[in-house]
C-alpha positions in Angstrom: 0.0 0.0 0.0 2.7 2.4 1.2 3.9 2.2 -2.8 1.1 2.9 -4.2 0.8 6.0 -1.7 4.5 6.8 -3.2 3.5 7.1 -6.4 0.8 9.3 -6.3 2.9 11.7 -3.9 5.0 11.2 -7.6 8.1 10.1 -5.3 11.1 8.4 -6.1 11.1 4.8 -4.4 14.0 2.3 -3.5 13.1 -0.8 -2.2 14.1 -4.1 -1.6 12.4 -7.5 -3.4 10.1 -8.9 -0.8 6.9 -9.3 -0.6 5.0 -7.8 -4.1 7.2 -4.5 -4.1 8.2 -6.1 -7.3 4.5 -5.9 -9.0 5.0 -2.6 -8.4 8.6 -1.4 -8.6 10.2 -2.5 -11.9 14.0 -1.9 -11.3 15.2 1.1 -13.4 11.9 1.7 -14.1 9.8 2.6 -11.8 12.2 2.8 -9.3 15.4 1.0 -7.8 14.6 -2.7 -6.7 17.1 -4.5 -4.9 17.6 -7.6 -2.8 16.7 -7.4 0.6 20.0 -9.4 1.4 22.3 -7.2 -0.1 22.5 -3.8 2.4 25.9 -2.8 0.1 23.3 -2.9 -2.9 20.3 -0.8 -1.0 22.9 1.6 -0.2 24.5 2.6 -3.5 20.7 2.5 -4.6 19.8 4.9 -1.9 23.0 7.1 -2.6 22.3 6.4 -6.7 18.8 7.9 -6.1 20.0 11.4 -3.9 23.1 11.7 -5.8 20.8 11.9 -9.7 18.2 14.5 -9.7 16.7 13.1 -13.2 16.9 9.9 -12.1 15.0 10.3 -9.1 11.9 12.5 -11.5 11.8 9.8 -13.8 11.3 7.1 -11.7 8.8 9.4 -9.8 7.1 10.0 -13.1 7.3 6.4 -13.8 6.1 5.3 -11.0 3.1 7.9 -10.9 1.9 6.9 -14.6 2.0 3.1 -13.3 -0.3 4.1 -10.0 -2.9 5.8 -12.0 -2.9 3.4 -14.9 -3.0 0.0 -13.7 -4.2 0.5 -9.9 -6.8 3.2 -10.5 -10.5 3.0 -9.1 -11.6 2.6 -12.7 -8.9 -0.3 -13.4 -10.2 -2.0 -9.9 -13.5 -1.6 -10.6 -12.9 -3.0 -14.2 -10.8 -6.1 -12.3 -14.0 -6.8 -10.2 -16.6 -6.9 -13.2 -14.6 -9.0 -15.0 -14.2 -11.8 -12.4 -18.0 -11.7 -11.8 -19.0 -11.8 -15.7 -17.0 -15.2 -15.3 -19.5 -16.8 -13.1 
C-alpha cells in the first residue's frame, strides 16, 4: 500500500524484493529494486537515487503513470466486473 501512496505523492522509491514491491517497482523503471540481502546494494541505490536528480523525476514520473494506470478505481473496478462476468 505504502507504494502505491509513493506514487501518487509522484516520489522516487528504493526498495528491496520482498513481498510484491516487485508488481510494483520495476528496477530502473519505476524505481530501484534491490535484494533485501544485499545492504551494500540498498545503499548505493539509496546514494544512486540522492546523488541523480533526473533519475530520481523519472522514476517518480514512472512510478506515478504506473499508480494511475494499472491501480486506478476505474482499473479496480474493471478487475471486479470481470471476475464476476466469469461466473
Amino acid at each position: 500500500m505504502a507504494l502505491l501512496e509513493y506514487g501518487l505523492a509522484n516520489l522516487a522509491v528504493v526498495a528491496t524484493n520482498v513481498g510484491e514491491c516487485n508488481q510494483i517497482i520495476k528496477n530502473k523503471n519505476t524505481g530501484l529494486l534491490v535484494s533485501a540481502e544485499d545492504s551494500n546494494a540498498l545503499g548505493s541505490a539509496i546514494m544512486s537515487s540522492i546523488e541523480d536528480l533526473n533519475l530520481r523525476r523519472a522514476h517518480a514520473k514512472q512510478l506515478t503513470q504506473l499508480i494511475n494506470t494499472d491501480f486506478s478505481e476505474t482499473r479496480a473496478l474493471q478487475t471486479i466486473v470481470n471476475t464476476y462476468t466469469l461466473f
